[in-house]
Structure formats: structure tokens, C-alpha cells
DRENDO-1510 file (C-alpha; in Angstrom, 1 decimal, always signed):
<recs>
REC; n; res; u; v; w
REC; 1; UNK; +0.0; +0.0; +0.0 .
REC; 2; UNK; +1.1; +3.5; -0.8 .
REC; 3; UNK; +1.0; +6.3; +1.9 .
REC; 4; UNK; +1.3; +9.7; +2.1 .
REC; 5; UNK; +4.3; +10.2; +0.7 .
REC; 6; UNK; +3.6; +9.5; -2.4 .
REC; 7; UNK; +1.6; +12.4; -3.3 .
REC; 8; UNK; +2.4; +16.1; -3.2 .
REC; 9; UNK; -1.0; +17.1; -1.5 .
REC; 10; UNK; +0.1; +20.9; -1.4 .
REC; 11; UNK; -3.5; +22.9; -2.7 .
REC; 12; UNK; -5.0; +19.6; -3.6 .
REC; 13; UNK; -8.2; +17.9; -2.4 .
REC; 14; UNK; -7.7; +14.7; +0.1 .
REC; 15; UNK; -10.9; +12.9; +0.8 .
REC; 16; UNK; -9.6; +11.2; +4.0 .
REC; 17; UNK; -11.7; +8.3; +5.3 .
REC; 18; UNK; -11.7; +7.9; +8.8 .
REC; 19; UNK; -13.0; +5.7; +11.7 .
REC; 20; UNK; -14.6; +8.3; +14.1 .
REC; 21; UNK; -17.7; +6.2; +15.0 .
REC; 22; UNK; -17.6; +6.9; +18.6 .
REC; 23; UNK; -20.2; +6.3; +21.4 .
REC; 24; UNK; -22.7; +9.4; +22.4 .
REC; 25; UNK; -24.6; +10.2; +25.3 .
REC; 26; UNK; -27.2; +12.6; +23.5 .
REC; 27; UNK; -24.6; +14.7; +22.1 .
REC; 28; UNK; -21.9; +14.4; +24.5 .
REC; 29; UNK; -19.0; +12.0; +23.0 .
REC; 30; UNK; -18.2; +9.4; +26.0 .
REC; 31; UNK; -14.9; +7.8; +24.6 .
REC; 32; UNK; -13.1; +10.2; +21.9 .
REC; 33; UNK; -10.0; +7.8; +21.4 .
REC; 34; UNK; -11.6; +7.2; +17.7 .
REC; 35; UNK; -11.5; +10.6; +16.9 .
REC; 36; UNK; -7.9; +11.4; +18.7 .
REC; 37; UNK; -6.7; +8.1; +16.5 .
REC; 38; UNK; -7.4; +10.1; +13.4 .
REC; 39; UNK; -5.7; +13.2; +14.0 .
REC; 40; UNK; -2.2; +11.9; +12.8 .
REC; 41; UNK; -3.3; +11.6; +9.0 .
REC; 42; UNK; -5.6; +14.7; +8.9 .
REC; 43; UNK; -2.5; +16.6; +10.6 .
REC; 44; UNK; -0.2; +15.7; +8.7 .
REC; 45; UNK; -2.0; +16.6; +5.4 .
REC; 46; UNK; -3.1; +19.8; +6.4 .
REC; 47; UNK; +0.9; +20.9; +7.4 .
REC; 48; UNK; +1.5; +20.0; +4.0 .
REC; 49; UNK; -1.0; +22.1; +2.4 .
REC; 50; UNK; -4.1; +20.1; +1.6 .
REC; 51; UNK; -7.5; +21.0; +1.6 .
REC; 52; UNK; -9.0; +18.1; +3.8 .
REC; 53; UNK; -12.5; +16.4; +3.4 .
REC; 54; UNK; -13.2; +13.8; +6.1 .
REC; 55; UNK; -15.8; +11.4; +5.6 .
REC; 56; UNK; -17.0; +9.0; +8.2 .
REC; 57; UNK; -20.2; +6.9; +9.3 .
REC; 58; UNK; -21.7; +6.6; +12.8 .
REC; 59; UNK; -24.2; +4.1; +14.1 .
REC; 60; UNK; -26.7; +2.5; +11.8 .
REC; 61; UNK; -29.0; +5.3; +10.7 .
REC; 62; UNK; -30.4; +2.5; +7.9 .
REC; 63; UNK; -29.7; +4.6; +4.7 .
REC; 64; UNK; -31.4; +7.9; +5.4 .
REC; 65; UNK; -30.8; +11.1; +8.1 .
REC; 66; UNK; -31.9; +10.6; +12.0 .
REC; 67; UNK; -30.3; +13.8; +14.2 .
REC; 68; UNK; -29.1; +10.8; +16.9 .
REC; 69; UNK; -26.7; +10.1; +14.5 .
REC; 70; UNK; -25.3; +13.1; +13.3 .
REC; 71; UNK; -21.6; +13.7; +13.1 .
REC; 72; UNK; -21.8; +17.4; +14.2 .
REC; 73; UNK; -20.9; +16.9; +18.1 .
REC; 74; UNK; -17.6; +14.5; +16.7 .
REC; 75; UNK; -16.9; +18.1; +14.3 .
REC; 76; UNK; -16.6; +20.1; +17.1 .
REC; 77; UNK; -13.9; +17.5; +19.0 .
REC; 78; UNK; -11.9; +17.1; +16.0 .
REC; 79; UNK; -11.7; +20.6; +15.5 .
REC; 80; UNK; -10.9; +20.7; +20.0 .
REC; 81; UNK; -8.0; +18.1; +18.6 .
REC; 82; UNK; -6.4; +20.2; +16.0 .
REC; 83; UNK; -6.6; +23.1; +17.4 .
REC; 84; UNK; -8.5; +24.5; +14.1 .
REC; 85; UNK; -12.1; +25.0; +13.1 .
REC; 86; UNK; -13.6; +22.0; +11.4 .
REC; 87; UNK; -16.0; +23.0; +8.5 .
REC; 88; UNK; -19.2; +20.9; +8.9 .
REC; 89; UNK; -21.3; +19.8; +5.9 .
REC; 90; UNK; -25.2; +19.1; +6.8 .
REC; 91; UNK; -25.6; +17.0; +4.1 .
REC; 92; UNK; -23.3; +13.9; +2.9 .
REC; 93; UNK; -23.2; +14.7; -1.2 .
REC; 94; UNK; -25.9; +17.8; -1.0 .
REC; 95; UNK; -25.7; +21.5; -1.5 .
REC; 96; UNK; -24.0; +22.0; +2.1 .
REC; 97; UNK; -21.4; +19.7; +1.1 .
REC; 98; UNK; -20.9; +21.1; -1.8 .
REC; 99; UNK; -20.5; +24.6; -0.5 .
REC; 100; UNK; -18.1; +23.8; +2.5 .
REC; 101; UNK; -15.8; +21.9; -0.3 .
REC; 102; UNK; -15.2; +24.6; -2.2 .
REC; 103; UNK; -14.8; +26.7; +0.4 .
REC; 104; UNK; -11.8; +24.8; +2.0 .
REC; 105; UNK; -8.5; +26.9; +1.9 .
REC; 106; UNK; -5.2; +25.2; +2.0 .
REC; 107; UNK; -4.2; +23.4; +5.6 .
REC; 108; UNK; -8.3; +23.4; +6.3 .
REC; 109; UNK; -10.6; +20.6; +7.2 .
REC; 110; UNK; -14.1; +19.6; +6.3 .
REC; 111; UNK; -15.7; +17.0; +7.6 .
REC; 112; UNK; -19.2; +15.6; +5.3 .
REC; 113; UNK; -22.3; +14.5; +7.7 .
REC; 114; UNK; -22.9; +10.5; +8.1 .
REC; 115; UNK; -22.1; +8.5; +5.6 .
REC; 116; UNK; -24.9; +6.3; +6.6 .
REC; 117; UNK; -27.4; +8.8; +6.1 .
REC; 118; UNK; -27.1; +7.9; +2.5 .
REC; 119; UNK; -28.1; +4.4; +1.1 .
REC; 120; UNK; -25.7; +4.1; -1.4 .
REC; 121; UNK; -22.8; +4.1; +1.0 .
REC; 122; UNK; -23.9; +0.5; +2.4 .
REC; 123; UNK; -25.8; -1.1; -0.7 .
REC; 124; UNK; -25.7; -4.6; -1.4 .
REC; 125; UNK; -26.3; -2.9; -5.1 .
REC; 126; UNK; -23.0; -2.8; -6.9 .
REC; 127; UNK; -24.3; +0.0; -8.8 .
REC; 128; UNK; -26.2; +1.8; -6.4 .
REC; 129; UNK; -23.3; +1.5; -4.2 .
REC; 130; UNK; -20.6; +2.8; -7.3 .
REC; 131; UNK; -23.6; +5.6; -8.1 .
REC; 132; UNK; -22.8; +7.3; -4.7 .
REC; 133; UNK; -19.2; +6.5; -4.4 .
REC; 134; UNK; -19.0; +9.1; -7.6 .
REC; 135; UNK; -20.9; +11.6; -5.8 .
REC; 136; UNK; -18.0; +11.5; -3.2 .
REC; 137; UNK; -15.0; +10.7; -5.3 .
REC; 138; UNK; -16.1; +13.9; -7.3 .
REC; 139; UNK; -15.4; +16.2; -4.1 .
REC; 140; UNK; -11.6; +15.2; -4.3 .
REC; 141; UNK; -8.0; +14.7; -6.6 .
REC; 142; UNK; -6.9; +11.8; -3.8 .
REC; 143; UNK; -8.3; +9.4; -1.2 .
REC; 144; UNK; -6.4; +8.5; +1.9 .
REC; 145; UNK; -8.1; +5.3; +3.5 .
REC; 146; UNK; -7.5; +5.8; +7.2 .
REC; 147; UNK; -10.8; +4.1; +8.4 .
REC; 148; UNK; -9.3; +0.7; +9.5 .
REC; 149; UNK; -12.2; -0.2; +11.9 .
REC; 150; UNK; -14.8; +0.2; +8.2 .
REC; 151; UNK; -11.8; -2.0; +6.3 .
REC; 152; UNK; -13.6; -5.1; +6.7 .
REC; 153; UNK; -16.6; -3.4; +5.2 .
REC; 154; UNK; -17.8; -3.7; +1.7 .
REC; 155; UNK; -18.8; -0.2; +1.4 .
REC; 156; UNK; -18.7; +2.7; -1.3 .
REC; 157; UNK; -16.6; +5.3; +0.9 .
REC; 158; UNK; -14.2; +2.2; +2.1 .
REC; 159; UNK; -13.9; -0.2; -1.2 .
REC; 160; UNK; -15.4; +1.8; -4.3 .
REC; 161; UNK; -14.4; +5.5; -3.9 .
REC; 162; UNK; -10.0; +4.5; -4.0 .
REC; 163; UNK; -11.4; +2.5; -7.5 .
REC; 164; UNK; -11.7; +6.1; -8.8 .
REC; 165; UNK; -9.1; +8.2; -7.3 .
REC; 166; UNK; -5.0; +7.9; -6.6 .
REC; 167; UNK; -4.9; +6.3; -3.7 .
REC; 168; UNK; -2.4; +5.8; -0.4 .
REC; 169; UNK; -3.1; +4.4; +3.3 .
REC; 170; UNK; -3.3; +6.5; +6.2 .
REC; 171; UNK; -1.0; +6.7; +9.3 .
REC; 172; UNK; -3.7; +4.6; +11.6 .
REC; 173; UNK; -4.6; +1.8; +8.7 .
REC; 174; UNK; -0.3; +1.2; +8.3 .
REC; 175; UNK; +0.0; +1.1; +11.9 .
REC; 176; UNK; -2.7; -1.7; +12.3 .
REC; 177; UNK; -1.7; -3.7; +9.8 .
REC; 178; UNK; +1.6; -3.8; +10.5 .
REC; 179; UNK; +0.9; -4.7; +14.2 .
REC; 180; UNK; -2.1; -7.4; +12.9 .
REC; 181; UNK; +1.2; -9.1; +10.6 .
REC; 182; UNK; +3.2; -9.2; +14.1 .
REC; 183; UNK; +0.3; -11.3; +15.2 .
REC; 184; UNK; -0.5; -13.6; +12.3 .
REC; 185; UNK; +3.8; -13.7; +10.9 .
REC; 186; UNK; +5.8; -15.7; +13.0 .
REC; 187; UNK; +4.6; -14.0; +16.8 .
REC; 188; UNK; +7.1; -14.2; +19.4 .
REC; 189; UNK; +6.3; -17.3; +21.6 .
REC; 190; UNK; +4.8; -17.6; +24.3 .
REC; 191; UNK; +1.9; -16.2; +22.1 .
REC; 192; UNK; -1.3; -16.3; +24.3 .
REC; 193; UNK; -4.9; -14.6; +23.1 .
REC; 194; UNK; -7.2; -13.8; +25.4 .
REC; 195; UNK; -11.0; -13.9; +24.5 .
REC; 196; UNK; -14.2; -12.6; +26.2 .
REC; 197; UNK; -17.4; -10.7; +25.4 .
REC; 198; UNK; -20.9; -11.8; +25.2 .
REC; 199; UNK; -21.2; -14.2; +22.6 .
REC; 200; UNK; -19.1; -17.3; +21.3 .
REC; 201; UNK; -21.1; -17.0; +17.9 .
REC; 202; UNK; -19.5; -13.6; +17.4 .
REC; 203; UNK; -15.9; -14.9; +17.0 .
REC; 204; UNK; -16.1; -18.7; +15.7 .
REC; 205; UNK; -13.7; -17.9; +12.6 .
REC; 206; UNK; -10.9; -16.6; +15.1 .
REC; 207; UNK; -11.2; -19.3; +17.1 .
REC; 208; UNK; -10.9; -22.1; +14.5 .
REC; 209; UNK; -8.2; -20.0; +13.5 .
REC; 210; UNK; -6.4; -18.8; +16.5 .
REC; 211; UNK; -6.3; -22.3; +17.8 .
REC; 212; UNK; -3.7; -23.0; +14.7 .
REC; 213; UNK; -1.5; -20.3; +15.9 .
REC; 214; UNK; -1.5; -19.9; +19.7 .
REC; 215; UNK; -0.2; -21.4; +22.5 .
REC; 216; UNK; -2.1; -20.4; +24.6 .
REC; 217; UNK; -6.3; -19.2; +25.0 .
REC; 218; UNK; -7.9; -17.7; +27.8 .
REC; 219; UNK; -11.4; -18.0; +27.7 .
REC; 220; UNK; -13.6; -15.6; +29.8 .
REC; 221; UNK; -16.6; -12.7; +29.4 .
REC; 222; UNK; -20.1; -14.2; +28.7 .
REC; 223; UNK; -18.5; -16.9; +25.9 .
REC; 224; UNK; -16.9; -19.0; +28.6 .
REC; 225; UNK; -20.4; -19.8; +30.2 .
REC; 226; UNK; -21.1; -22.4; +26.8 .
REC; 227; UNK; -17.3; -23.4; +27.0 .
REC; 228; UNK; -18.2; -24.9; +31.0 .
REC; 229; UNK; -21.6; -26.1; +29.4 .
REC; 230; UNK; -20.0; -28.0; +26.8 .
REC; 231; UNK; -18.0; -29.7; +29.3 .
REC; 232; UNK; -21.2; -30.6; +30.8 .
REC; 233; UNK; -20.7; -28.0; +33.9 .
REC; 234; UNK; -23.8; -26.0; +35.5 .
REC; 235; UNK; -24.1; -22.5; +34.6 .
REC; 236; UNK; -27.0; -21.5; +35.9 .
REC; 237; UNK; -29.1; -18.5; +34.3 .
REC; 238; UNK; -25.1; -17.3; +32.8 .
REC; 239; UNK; -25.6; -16.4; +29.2 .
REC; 240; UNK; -25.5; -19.2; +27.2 .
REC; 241; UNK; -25.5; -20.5; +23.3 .
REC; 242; UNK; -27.0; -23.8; +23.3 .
REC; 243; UNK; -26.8; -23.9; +19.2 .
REC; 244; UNK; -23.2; -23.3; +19.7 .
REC; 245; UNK; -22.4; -26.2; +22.2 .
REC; 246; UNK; -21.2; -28.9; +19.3 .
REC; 247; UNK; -19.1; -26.5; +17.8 .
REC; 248; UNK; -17.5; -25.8; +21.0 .
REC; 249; UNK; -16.7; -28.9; +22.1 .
REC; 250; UNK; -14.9; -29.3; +18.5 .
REC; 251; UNK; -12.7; -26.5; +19.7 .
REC; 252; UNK; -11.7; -28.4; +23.2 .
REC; 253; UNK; -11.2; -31.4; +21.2 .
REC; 254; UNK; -8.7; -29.6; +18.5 .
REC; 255; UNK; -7.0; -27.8; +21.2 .
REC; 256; UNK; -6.3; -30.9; +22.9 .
REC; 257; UNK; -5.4; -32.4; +19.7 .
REC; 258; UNK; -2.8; -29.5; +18.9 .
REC; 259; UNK; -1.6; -29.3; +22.1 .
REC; 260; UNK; -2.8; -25.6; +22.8 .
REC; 261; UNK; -3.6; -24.7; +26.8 .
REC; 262; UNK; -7.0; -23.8; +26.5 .
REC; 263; UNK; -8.0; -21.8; +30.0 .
REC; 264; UNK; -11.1; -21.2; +31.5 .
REC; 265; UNK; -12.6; -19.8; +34.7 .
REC; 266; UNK; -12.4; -21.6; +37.4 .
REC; 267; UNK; -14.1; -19.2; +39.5 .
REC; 268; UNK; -17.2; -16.6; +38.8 .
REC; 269; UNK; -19.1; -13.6; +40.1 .
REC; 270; UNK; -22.8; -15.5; +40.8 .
REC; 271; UNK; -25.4; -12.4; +40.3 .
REC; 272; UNK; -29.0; -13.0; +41.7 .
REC; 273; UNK; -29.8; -10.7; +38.4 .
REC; 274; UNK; -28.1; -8.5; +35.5 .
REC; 275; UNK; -28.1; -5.1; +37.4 .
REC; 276; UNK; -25.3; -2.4; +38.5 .
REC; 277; UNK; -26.3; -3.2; +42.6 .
REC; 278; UNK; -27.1; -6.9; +42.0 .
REC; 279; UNK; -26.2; -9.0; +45.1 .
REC; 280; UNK; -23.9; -11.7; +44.1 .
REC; 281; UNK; -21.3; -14.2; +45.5 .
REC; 282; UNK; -17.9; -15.8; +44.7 .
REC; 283; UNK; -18.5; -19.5; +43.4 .
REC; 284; UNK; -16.5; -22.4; +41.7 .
REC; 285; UNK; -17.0; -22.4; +38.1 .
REC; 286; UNK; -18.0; -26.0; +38.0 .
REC; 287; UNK; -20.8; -25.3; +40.8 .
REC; 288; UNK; -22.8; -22.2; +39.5 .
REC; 289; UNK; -26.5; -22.4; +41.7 .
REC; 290; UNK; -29.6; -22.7; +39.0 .
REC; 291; UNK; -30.6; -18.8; +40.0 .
REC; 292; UNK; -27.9; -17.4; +39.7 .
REC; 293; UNK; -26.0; -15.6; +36.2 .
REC; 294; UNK; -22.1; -15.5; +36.3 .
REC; 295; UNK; -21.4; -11.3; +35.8 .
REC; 296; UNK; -17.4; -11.7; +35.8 .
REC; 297; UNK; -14.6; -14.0; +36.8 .
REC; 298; UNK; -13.9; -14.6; +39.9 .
REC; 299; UNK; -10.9; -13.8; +41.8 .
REC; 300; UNK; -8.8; -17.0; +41.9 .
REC; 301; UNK; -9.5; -17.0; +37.9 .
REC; 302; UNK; -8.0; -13.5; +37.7 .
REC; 303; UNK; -4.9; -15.0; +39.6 .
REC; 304; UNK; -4.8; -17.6; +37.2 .
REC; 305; UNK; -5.2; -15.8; +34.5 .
REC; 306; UNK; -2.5; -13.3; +35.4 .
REC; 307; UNK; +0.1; -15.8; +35.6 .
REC; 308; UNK; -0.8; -17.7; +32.5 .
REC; 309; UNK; -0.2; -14.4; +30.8 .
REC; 310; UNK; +3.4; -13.8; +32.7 .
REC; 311; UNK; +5.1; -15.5; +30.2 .
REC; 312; UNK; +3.9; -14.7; +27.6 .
REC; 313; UNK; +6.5; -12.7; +24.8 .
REC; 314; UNK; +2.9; -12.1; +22.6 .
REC; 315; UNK; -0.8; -11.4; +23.8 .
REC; 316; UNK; -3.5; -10.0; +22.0 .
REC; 317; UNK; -6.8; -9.4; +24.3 .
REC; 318; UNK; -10.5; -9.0; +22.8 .
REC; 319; UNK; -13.5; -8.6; +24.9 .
REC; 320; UNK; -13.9; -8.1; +28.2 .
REC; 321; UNK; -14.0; -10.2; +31.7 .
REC; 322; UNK; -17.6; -9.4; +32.8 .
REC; 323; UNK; -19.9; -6.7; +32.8 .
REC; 324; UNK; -17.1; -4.0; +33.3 .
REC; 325; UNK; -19.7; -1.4; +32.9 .
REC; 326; UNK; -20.6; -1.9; +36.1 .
REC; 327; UNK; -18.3; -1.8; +38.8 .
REC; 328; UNK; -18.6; -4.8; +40.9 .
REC; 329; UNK; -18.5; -6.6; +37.5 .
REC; 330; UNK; -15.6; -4.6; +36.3 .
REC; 331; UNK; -12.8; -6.5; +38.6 .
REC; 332; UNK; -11.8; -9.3; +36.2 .
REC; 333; UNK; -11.7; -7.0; +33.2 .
REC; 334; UNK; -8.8; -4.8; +35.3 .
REC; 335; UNK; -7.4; -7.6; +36.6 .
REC; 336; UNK; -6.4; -8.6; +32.4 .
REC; 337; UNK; -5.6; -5.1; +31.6 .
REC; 338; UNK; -3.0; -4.6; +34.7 .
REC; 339; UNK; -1.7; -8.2; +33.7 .
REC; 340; UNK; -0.8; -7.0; +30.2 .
REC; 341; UNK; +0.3; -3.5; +31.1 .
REC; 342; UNK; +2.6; -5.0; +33.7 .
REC; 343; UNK; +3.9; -7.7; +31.2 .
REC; 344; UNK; +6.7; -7.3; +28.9 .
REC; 345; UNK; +5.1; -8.4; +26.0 .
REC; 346; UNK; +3.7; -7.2; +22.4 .
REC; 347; UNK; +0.5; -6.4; +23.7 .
REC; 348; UNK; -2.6; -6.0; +21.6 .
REC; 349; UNK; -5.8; -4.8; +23.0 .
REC; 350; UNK; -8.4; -5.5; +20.1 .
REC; 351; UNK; -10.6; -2.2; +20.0 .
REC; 352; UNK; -14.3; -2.2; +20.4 .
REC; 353; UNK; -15.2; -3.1; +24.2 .
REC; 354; UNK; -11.7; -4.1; +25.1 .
REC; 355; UNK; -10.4; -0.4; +24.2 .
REC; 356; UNK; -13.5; +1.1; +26.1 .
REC; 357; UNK; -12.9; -0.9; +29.0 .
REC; 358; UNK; -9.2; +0.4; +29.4 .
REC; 359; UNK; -10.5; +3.9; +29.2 .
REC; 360; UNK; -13.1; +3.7; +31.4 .
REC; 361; UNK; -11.3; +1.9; +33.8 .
REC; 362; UNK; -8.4; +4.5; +33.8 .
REC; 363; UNK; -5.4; +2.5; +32.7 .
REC; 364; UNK; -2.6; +4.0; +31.0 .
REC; 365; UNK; -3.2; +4.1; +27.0 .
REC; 366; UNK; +1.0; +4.0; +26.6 .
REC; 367; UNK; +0.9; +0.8; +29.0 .
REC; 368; UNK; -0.1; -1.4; +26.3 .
REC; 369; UNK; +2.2; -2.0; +22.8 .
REC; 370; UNK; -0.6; -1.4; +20.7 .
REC; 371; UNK; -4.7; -0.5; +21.1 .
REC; 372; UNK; -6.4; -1.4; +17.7 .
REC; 373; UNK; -9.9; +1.5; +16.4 .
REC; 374; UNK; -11.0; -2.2; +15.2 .
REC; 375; UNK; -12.1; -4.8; +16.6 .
REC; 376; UNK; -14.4; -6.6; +14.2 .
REC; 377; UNK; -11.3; -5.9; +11.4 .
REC; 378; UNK; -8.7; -6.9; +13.8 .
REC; 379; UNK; -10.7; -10.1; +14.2 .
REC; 380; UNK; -11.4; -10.8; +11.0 .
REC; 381; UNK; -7.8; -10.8; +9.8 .
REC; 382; UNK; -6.8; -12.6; +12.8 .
REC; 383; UNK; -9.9; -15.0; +11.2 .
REC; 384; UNK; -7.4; -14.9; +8.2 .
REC; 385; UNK; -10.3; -13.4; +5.8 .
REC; 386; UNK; -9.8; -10.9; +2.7 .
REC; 387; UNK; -10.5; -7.1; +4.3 .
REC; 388; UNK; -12.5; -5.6; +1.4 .
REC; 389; UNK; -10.7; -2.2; +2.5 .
REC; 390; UNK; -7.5; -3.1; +2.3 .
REC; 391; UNK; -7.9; -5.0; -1.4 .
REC; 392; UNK; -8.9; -1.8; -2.6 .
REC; 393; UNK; -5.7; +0.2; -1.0 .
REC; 394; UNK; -3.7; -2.5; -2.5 .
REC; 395; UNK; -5.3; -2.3; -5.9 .
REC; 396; UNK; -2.9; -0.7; -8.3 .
REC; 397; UNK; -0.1; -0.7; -6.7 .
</recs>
């Protein structure tokens, strides 16, 4: 992939696409790191003279304009960021967009309203989807692809518009892949992946494909509740995929087979329900009572878990503990993060909830090797599948 050296952008127009889906309270931005990951590229293009238009999506407004969803509060932070007012278009391909374009000086930003406000940008329709990449493409002489947590997306602003312009990567998309290639091209052993989150259904392609790689997989979050069922444990009224119990079993047996330490909790958080001030107890994983739903890991698994990971020269962590967004539930979640922050390893922390978690739970951002914008396109490659984004930054090369 090219980047941005390999265009003079001086006076020229960059449509930059970017990653700055963040999560909102109203219009109050409650985790900017998105939006801060961004600033690199768009920096670094205006000091050298560009006229910048970022485009971007936010939530899933379904193809047409809902206010919840509208980039103007992520206009004003990225503007906070640079230190420079951020022109903001009301409209995606409209009149306002139009009008703040050309009205972009050199070293000046723009940023267009929600992609998603437009159906074209997520069609299924190769032509409908083409139709509104040309709308876009025509505001610009260059696309920069910057947007690595969208990569894994077939979608006009992230695989159609670089068909039509000179193209180059972005600081954040280089950085990712290059840190994805540490993880998949010969990792530094030991190379342990820990795994949590809600559902097991949700990262079944990692999995089979992680358990080729690793030496090592912690198992935790909401998943690990149908990894004790499918070793025929009681788990209670702990979230549970019963459709997915086969296909977990196949995964103890082929870690067995391969000889990969596959660890679970041993220990769990036993909530009388799913609430912030639920009363719960401490109780062996094997032995979870019928009324109660496991909310995190329990404290001898945290133990466990943190010296599993003290070893470990590689570690790349996706999903969280427990319910880390409340705070009794948020204990095994820090107890991973402190583990990996602590550890001399490469560490990884796989965007999405992970990234939010370490955030929220005040750890230091510099404490970890790498924190991915990603974390459905970090999985997917990790899955070892083709990141529609990334083909079409590769394309003519």
C-alpha cells in the first residue's frame, strides 16, 4: 500500500476516510480515542497544504438522516484536537457539502455529515453502491483510506471511492496492519490470546483459526459460560449459546489435539440478576446455583489468568471479563488489563469493548504495545479473511 508520501497534497483535495464512530450520550461524545486516532493523518496533510474532506459513518441510521446520529458533536472534538475550526457539511453529497468543499482553503478541514445517512454508502447494489461513491469521489484529486475499523466493510466510501481516485493508506490503517502481521507472521512465543465478550457465535472464525496459531487461549466474558456447558458444567441463568455447544466442544477437542492450553474460569461472580447493585457471590465455576447468572470471573481465575499471561512474549486481548460497565462486574476486566500492562510483551488490546474498558477503567493508553480502532477488522484478519478495504488500497499498486 502507498502512503502519504507518495503524493504532493500541497493545494490539492484529500478525501480522507476515517474511523470516528464513537459512542454518544445525547450529544456528548463518551470515549473520543476514535476521533484522537485520526488526528495523525488529517495533521499531517493539512501541514503539508491540503485541503482536507473527512468522511466517516456513525451508528446504523439505515440509509437515510436521523439527528441521533449526526456527526456534528464528533466536528466540534476534532476541531478541540487540532486546534483548528472544522468546517461541517449538513448534508453527505448535497448543496452544504458542496459549499463547505469549495470553500476549503489550504491546511483546512471539512468534515461531510454521516455517511450512513445515505443508502448508497452500504448497498448490497453494486451500482447503487458505485452511483454514490462518484458523488463522493467527485469532491476530491486523492483518497487517503484511514478508516481501519470500516476495512472489513464492503462499502462505497471504504472499497469503491480509491477505485476512482490515486490512492495511499493512512497513518492509523499502516500502523494496524503492521501490528495485525506481528500477530499472524511468526509472533514471538509464548503467544497467548485472550477472549471474552458476550457471545461465542461472534468470533467462531478466530477461534478455528487462532487455535492453529496460539499457544495459549484464555477463555472468559459471557463466551466461557457455553465453553463450561459443553464440558457438561452447571451454569446457571449465565448467558448461554445452546446452538453453539457442538461447535465448542470441537474446539476443546482440537486444542487438545494441537496441544494448545486452552483456559477457562475456574471461579465466577454469581449475580441474583443482571443489574449495576445486584447482590452476588464468589462461586467455583463447576458449581454455579440454577438462580444465579455469572457477571465476571472470579478472583482465583484472575490469579490464574495473570500468571498464565506472565510469560507470555505475545498477547493479544478481545473482549472483556464481565460486565465492566458496572463496577462490581468490572474486577476481572482490570485484573487482564493490569496483567498486560505489567507484562513485557507485544500487547494487543483489540478495539471495540476491550479499548472502552481500558478507558473507562483508567489504565494507562502508553501501557499497552498497541490499542487497535478495530475490533471486528482486527478479528477478521486474525480470522485470516480478505479485508475488502484493504484489497482496494492494494489495488494498483
Amino acid at each position: 500500500m502507498k502512503d502519504l508520501s507518495a503524493f504532493d497534497v500541497k493545494g490539492r483535495r484529500v478525501l480522507v476516510r476515517a474511523d470516528l464512530n464513537v459512542p454518544l450520550d445525547g450529544d456528548v461524545i463518551t470515549d473520543d480515542g476514535r476521533i484522537r486516532a485520526s488526528v495523525p493523518t488529517i495533521r499531517e496533510l493539512t501541514d503539508k497544504g491540503a485541503r482536507v474532506v473527512v468522511c466517516a459513518h456513525l451508528g446504523r441510521p439505515k440509509g437515510e438522516p436521523n439527528p441521533k446520529y449526526s456527526l456534528a458533536p464528533v466536528a466540534r472534538r476534532l476541531g478541540e484536537l487540532l486546534g483548528a475550526d472544522v468546517a461541517f457539511a449538513t448534508d453527505v453529497v448535497g448543496e452544504s457539502a458542496r459549499s463547505v468543499v469549495e470553500g476549503l482553503g489550504e491546511g483546512q478541514v471539512a468534515l461531510l455529515e454521516n455517511l450512513r445517512f445515505e443508502r448508497g454508502e452500504e448497498s448490497k447494489d453494486d451500482a447503487e453502491r458505485a452511483a454514490f461513491a462518484e458523488r463522493l469521489a467527485a469532491f476530491a484529486d486523492l483518497y487517503v483510506g484511514d478508516g481501519f475499523g470500516a476495512v472489513h466493510r464492503k462499502h462505497a466510501s471504504v472499497y469503491d471511492v480509491p477505485k476512482l481516485l490515486p490512492h495511499a493508506a493512512g497513518r492509523l490503517v499502516l500502523a494496524e496492519v503492521e501490528v495485525l502481521r506481528k500477530l499472524t507472521e511468526e509472533p514471538a512465543r509464548p503467544y497467548v490470546v485472550v477472549l471474552g465478550g458476550a457471545k461465542v457465535s461472534d468470533k467462531l472464525g478466530v477461534i478455528g483459526n487462532l487455535l492453529t496459531k496460539v499457544d495459549r487461549l484464555l477463555i472468559g466474558g459471557g463466551m466461557a459460560y457455553t465453553f463450561l456447558a459443553a464440558q457438561g458444567r452447571e451454569v446457571g441463568k449465565s448467558l448461554l449459546q445452546e446452538d453453539q455447544l457442538d461447535t465448542v466442544r470441537g474446539f476443546l477437542d482440537e486444542a487438545a489435539k494441537r496441544g494448545v492450553e486452552l483456559v477457562l474460569p475456574v471461579d465466577v461472580l454469581a449475580a441474583v440478576d443482571f443489574a449495576e447493585d445486584a447482590e452476588y457471590e464468589v462461586v467455583d465455576a463447576t458449581a454455579i446455583p440454577a438462580d444465579r447468572q455469572g457477571l465476571d470471573i472470579g478472583p482465583r481465575t484472575r490469579e490464574l489468568f495473570a500468571e498464565k499471561l506472565a510469560d507470555a512474549r505475545t498477547v493479544f486481548w478481545n473482549g472483556p471479563m464481565g460486565v465492566f460497565e458496572f463496577e462490581a462486574f468490572s474486577g476481572g476486566t482490570r485484573a487482564v488489563a493490569e496483567a498486560l500492562v505489567a507484562s513485557e510483551a507485544f500487547t494487543v488490546v483489540g478495539g471495540g469493548d476491550s479499548a472502552a474498558a481500558v478507558r473507562r477503567l483508567g489504565l494507562p493508553e502508553d501501557g499497552f504495545s498497541h490499542i487497535s480502532t478495530g475490533g471486528g477488522a482486527s478479528l477478521e484478519y486474525l480470522e485470516g479473511k480478505t479485508l475488502p478495504g484493504l484489497v482496494a488500497l492494494e489495488a494498483g499498486e
